[in-house]
Residue frames as a rotation matrix with the C-alpha (Angstrom) as fourth column:
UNK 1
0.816 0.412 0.405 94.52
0.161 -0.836 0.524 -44.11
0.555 -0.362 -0.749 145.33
UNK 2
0.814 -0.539 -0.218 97.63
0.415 0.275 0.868 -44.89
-0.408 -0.796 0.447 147.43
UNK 3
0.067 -0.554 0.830 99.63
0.997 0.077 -0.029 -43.99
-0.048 0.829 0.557 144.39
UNK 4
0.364 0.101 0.926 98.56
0.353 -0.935 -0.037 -40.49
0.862 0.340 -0.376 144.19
UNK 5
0.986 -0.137 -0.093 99.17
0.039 -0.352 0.935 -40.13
-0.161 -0.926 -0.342 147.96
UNK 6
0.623 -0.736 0.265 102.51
0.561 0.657 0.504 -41.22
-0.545 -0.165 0.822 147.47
UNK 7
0.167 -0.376 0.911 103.20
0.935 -0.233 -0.268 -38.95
0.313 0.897 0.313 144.84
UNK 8
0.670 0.545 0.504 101.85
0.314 -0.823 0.473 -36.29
0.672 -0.159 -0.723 146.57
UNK 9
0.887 -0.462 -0.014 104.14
0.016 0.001 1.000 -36.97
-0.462 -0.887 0.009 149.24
UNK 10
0.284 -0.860 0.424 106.96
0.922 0.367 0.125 -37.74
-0.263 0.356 0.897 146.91
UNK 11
0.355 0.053 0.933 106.43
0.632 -0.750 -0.198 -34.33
0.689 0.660 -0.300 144.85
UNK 12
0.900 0.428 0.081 106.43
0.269 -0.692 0.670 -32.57
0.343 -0.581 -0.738 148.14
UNK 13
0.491 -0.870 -0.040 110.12
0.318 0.137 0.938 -33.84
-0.811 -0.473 0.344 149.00
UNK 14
-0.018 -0.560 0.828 111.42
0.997 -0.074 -0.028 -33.80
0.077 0.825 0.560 145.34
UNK 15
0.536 0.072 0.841 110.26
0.584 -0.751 -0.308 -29.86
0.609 0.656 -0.445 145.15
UNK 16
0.925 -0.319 0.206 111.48
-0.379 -0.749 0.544 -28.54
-0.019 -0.581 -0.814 148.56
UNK 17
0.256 -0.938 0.235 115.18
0.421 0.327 0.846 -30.81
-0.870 -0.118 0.478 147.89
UNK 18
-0.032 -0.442 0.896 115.08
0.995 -0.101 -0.014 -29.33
0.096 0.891 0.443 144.21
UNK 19
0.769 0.601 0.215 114.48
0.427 -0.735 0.527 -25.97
0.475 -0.314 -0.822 145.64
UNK 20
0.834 -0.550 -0.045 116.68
0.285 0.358 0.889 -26.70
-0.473 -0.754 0.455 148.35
UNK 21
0.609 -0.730 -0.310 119.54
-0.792 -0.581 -0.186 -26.78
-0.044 0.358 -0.933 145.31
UNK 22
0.003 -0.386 0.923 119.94
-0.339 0.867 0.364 -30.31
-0.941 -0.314 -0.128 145.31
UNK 23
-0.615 0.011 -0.789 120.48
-0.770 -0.226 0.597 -31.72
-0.172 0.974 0.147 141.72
UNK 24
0.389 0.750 -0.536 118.25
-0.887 0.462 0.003 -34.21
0.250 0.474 0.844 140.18
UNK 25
0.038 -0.491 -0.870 120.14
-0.131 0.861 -0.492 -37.11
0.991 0.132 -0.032 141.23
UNK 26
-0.853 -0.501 0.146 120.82
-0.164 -0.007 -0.986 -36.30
0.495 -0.866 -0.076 144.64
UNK 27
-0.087 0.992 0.096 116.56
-0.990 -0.075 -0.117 -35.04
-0.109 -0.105 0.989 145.10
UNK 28
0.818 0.511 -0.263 115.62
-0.471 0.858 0.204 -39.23
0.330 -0.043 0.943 144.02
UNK 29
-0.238 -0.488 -0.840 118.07
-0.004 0.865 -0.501 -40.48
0.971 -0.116 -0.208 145.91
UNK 30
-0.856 0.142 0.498 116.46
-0.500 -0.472 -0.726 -38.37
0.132 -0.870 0.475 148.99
UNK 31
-0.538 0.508 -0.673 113.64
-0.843 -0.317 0.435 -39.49
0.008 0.801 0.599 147.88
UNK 32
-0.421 -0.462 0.781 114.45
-0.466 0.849 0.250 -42.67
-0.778 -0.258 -0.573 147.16
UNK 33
0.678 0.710 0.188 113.30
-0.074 0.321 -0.944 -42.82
-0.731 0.626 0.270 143.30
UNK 34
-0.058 -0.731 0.680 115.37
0.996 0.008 0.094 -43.01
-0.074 0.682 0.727 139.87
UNK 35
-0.393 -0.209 -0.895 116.50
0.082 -0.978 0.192 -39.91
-0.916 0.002 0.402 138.87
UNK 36
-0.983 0.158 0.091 114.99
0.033 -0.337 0.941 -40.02
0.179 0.928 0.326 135.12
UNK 37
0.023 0.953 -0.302 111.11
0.941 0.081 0.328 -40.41
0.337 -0.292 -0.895 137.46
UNK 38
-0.017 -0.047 -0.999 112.53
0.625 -0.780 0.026 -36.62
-0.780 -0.624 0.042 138.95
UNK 39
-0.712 -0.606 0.356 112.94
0.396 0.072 0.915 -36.03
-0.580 0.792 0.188 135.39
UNK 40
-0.756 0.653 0.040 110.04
0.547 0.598 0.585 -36.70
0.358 0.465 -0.810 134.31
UNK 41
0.212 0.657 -0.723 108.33
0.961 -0.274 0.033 -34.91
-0.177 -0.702 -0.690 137.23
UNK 42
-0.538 -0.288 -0.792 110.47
0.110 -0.956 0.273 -31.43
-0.836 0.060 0.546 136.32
UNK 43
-0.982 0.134 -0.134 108.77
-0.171 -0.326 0.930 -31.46
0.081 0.936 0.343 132.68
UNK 44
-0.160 0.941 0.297 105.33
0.858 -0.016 0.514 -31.59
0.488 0.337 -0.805 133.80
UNK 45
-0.345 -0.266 0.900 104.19
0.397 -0.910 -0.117 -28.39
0.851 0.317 0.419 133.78
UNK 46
0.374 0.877 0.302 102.45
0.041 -0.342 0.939 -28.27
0.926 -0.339 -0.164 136.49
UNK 47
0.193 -0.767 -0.612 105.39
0.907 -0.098 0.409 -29.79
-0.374 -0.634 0.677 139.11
UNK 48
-0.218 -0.880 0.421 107.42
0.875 -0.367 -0.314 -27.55
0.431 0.300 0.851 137.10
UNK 49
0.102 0.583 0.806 104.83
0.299 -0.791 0.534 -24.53
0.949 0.186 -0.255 138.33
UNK 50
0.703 0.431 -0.566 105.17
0.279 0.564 0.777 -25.85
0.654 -0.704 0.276 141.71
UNK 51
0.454 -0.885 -0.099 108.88
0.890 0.456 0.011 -25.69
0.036 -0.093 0.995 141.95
UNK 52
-0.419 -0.331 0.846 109.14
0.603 -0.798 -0.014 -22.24
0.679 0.504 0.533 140.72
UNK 53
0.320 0.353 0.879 107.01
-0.291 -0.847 0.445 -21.02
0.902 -0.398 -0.168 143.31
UNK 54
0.629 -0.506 -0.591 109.01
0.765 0.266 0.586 -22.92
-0.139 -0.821 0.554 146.10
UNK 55
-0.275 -0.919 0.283 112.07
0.863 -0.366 -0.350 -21.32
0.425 0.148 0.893 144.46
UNK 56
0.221 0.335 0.916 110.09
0.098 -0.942 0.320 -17.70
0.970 0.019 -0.241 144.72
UNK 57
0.888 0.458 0.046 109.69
0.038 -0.172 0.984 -18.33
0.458 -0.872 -0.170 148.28
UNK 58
0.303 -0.906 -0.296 113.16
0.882 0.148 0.448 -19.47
-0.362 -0.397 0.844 149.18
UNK 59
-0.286 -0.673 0.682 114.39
0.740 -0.607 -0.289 -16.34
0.609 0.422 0.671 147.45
UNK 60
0.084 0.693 0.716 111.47
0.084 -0.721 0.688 -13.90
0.993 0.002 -0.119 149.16
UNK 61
0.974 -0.146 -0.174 112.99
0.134 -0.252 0.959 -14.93
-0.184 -0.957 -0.226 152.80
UNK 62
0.144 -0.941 0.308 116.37
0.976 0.187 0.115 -14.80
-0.166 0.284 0.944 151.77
UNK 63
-0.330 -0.424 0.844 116.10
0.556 -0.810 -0.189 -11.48
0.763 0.407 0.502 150.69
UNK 64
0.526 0.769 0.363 113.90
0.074 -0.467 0.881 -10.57
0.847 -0.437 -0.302 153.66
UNK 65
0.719 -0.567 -0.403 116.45
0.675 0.429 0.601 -12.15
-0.168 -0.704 0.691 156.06
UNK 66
-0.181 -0.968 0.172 119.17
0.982 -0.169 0.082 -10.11
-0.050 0.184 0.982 154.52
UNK 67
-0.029 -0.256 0.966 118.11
0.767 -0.626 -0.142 -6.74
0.641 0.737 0.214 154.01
UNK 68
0.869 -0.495 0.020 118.31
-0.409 -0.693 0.593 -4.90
-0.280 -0.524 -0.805 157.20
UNK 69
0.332 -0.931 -0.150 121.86
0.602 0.087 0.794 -6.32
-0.726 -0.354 0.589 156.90
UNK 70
0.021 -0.207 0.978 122.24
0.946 -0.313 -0.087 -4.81
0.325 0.927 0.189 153.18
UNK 71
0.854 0.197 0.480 120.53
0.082 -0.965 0.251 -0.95
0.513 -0.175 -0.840 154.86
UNK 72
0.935 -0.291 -0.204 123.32
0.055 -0.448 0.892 -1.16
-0.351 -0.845 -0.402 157.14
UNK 73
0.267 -0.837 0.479 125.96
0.692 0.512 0.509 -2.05
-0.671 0.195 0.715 155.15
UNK 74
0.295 0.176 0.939 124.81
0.711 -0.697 -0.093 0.87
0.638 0.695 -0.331 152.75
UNK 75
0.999 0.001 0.051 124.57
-0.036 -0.691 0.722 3.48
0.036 -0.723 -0.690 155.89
UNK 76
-0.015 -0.997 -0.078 128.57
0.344 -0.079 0.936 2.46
-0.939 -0.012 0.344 156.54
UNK 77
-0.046 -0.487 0.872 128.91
0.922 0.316 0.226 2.82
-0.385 0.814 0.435 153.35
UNK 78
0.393 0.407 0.824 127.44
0.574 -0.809 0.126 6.01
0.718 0.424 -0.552 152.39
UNK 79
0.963 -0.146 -0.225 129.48
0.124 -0.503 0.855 7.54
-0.238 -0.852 -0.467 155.91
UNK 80
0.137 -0.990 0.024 132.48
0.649 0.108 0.753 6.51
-0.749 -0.088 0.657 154.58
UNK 81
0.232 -0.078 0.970 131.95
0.874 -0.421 -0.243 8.73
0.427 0.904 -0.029 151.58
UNK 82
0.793 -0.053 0.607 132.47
-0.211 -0.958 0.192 12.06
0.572 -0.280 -0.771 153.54
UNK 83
0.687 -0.665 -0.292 135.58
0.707 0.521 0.478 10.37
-0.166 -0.535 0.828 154.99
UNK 84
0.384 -0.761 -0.523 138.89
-0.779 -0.571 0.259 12.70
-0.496 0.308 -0.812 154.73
UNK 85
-0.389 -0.783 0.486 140.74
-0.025 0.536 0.844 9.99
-0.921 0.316 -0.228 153.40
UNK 86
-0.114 0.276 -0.954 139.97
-0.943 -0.333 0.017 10.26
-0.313 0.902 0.299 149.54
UNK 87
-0.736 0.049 -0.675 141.10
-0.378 0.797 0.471 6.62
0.561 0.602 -0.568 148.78
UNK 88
-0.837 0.540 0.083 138.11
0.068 0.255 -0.965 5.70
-0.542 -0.802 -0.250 151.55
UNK 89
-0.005 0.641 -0.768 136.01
-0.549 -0.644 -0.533 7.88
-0.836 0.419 0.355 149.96
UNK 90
-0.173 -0.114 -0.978 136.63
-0.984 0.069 0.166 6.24
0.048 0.991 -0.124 146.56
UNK 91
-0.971 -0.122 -0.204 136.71
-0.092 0.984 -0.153 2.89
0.219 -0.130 -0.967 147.83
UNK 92
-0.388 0.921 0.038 133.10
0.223 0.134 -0.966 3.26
-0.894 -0.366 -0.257 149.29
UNK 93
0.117 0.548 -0.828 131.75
-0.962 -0.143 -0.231 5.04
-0.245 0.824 0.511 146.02
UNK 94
-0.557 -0.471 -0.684 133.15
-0.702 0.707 0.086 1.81
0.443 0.528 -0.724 144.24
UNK 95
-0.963 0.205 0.173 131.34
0.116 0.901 -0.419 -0.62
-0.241 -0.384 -0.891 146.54
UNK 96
-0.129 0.981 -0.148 128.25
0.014 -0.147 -0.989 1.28
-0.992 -0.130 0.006 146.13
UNK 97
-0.061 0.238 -0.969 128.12
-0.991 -0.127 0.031 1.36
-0.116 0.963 0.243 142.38
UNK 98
-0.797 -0.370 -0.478 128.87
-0.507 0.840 0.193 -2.57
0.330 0.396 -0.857 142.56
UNK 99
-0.887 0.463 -0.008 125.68
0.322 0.604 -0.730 -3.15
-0.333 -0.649 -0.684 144.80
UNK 100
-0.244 0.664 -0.707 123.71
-0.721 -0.611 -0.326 -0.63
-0.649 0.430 0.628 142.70
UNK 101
-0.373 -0.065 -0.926 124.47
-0.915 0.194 0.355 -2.85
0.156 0.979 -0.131 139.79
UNK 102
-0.963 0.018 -0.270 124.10
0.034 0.998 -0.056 -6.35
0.269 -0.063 -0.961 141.52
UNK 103
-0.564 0.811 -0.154 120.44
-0.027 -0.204 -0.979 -4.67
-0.825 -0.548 0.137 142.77
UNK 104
-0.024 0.160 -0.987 119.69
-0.899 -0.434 -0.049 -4.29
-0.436 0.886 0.154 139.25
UNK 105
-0.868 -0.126 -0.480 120.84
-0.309 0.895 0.323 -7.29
0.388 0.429 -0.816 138.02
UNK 106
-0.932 0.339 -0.132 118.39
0.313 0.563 -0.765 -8.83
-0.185 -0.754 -0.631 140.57
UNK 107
-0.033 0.977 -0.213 115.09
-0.324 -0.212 -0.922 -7.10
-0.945 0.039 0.323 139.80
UNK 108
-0.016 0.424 -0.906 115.68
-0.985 0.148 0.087 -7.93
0.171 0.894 0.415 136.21
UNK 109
-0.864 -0.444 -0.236 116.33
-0.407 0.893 -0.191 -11.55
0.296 -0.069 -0.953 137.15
UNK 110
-0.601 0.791 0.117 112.87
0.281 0.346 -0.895 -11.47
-0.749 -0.505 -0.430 139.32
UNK 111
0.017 0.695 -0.719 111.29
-0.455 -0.635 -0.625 -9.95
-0.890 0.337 0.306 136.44
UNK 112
-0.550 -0.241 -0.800 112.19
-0.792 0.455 0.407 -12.68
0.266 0.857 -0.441 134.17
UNK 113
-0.743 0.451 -0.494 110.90
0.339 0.891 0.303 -15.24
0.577 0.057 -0.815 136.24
UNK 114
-0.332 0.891 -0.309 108.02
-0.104 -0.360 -0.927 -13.68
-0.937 -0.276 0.212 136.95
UNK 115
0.085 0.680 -0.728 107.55
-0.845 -0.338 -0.414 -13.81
-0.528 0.650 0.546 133.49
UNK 116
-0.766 -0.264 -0.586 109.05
-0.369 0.927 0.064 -17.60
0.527 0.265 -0.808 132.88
UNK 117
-0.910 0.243 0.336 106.53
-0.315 0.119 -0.941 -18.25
-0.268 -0.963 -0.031 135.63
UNK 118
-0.100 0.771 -0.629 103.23
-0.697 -0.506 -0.509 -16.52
-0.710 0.387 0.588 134.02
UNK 119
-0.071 0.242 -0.968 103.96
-0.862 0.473 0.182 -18.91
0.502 0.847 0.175 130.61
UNK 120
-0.915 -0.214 -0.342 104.34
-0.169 0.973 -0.157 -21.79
0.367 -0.086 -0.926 132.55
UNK 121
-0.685 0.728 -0.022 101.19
0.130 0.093 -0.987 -21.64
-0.717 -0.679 -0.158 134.33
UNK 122
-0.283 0.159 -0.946 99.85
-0.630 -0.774 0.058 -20.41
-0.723 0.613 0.319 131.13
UNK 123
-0.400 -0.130 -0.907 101.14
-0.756 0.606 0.246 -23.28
0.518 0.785 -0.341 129.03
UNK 124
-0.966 -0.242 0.087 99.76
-0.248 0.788 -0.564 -25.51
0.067 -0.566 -0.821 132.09
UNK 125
-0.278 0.960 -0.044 96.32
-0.162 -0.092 -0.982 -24.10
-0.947 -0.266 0.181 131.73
UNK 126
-0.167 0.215 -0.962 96.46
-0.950 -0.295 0.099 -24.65
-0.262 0.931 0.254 128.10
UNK 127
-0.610 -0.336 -0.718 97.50
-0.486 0.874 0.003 -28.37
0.626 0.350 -0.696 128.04
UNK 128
-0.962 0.257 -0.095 94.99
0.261 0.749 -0.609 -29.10
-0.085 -0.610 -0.788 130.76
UNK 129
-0.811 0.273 0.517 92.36
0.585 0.364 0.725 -27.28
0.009 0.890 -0.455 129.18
UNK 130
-0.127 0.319 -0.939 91.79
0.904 -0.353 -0.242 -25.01
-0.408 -0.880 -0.243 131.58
């Protein structure tokens, strides 16, 4: 029974250091396991389910943290567009088309794993019989 605690506790460190952006080596040395047991622990499907919603979360304040800074950075941006100076003017259009695109880029990115997610949990409820 101690075992499972242990795990439980282990899992808990391994997901928020692999989360975190730590690599598999670095996560069981935090730890303080082998790195081919962290292994081991990413390919069950369920950790693996685990992880993915840490990641979700670390991303969901991150982006939450950042986007009044993003509205404001747009607002300059979109002022500078009625600048007199043309190359201003051109230079803002240009930033905004690059943040249009990296905004894009980003929802499809969440919209993949959202769907990398969905199978895993999927393929977790299959193999456990759920």
């Amino acid at each position: 029974m101690e075992t499972m605690g242990r795990r439980a506790r282990y899992d808990e460190t391994l997901i928020a250091a692999l989360a975190a952006g730590h690599t598999q080596g670095e996560a069981a040395k935090l730890v303080g396991v082998h790195r081919r047991t962290v292994q081991r622990r990413v390919h069950d499907p369920l950790f693996r389910a685990q992880l993915d919603d840490a990641k979700r979360e670390i991303v969901s304040q991150t982006s939450a943290s950042v986007s009044d800074a993003i509205t404001a950075v747009v607002g300059t941006l979109k002022a500078l567009l009625a600048d007199q100076n043309p190359c201003v003017r051109l230079k803002a259009a240009a930033q905004l088309d690059e943040m249009a695109g990296r905004y894009r880029d980003a929802d499809l990115a969440e919209r993949v794993f959202t769907l990398e997610q969905q199978h895993v949990r999927e393929s977790a409820a299959w193999a456990h019989g759920a």
